[in-house]
N, C-alpha and C positions, 0 to 999 in steps of 0.2 A: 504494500500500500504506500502510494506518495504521499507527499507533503499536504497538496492540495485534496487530496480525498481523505487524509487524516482530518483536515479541518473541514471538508463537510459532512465529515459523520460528527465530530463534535457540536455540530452548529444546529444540524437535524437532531440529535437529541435531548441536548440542552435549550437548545432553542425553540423545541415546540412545548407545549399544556397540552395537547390531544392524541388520541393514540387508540389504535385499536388491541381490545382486551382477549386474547382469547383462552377460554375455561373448558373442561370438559368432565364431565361426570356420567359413568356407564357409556359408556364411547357415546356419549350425546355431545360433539362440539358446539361452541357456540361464541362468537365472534360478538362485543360491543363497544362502541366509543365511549372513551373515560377519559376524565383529565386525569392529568399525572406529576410531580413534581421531583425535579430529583432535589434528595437530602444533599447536604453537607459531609453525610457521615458514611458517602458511598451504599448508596440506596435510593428506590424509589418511591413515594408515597403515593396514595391511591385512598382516597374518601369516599366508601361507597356503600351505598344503600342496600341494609337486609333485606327488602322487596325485591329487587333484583335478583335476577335469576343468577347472574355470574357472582353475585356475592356470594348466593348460595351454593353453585360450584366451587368458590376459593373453600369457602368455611369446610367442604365435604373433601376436595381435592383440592391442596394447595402449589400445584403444578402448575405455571400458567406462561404467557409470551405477550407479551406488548409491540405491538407491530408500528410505527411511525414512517410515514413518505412523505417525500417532496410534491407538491400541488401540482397536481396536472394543470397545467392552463390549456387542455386541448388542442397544442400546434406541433407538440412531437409526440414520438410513437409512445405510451405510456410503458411501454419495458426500460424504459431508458433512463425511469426516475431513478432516483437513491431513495434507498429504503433500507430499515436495518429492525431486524429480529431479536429482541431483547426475552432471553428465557431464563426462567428463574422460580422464585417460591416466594409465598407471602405468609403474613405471618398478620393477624390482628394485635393491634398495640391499645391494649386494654386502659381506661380514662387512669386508672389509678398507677400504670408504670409510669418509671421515673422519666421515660423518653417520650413520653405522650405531649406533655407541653411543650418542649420543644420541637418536638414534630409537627404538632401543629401550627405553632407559630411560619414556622420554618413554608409549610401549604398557602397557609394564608400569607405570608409576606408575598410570595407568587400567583396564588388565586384568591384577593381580595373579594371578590363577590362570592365566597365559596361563606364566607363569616355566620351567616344566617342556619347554615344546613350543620354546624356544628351545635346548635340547640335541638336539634330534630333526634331522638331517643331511636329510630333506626338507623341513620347514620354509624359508620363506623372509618377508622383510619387502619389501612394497613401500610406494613414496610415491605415491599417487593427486593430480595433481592435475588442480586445476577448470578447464574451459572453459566451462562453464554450469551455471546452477542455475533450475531452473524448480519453482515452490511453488504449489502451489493450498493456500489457507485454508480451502474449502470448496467446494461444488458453484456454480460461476461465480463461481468468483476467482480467479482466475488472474495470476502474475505470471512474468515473467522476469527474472533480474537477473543483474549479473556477479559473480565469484568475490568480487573487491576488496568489493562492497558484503555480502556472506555475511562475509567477514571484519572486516567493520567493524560489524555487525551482533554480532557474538562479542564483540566489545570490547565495544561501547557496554553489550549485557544479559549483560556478565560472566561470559559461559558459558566458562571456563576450565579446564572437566573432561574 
């Protein structure tokens, strides 16, 4: 991987709130947009409603992959976006652990309108974290890399948002 495709997987993932979730329980897959935030503490957070079907698959199966691409804008072939496969495990961060306020804080500093859905009793925050990260830059580029090098990556192109 170059220079230039290091820093647009760091920009694609630190750079985006939105991402696709996907769960699966009893081979029932199932794909939803969720916002997402990365932590500080090499991890990713995720606020998400007990009604939800995909909450209900993390809480039964905590196996799960956050998909994030670059916008198609409709004038190239759409294989050709950058897209990267974030797979990993979540874990629910219960109101009363010691990493719950900071986490939160941490969501809300980057999803300010999210404030209101932290009083809602089926709400919950979990910590997503990496096992793999797999980024294609383009149609036959493909790379794999570990979490460590995605979070050194964050550092080095200062995606701190």
């Amino acid at each position: 991987m170059d220079l230039l495709q290091e820093e647009q997987l760091a920009h694609l993932v630190f750079g985006n709130r939105w991402g696709t979730l996907a769960t699966a329980v009893d081979n029932q897959p199932l794909a939803s947009n969720i916002a997402y935030v990365a932590d500080l503490s090499s991890c990713f957070l995720f606020h998400l409603s007990q009604l939800a079907r995909h909450t209900k698959n993390l809480l039964e199966n905590p196996q799960a992959s956050l998909a994030v691409s670059e916008v198609d804008d409709g004038v190239y072939d759409p294989q050709t976006l950058a897209r990267v496969n974030l797979q990993g495990r979540v874990a629910a961060v219960a109101c009363d652990d010691q990493y719950y306020q900071q986490a939160k804080a941490r969501y809300l500093e980057v999803l300010p309108g999210a404030q209101q859905r932290f009083s809602f009793s089926d709400f919950m925050l979990f910590r997503f974290t990496l096992e793999q990260v797999r980024f294609v830059a383009g149609f036959g580029k493909s790379f794999t890399l570990s979490p460590e090098t995605l979070w050194q990556l964050r550092d080095d192109y200062g995606c701190r948002a």
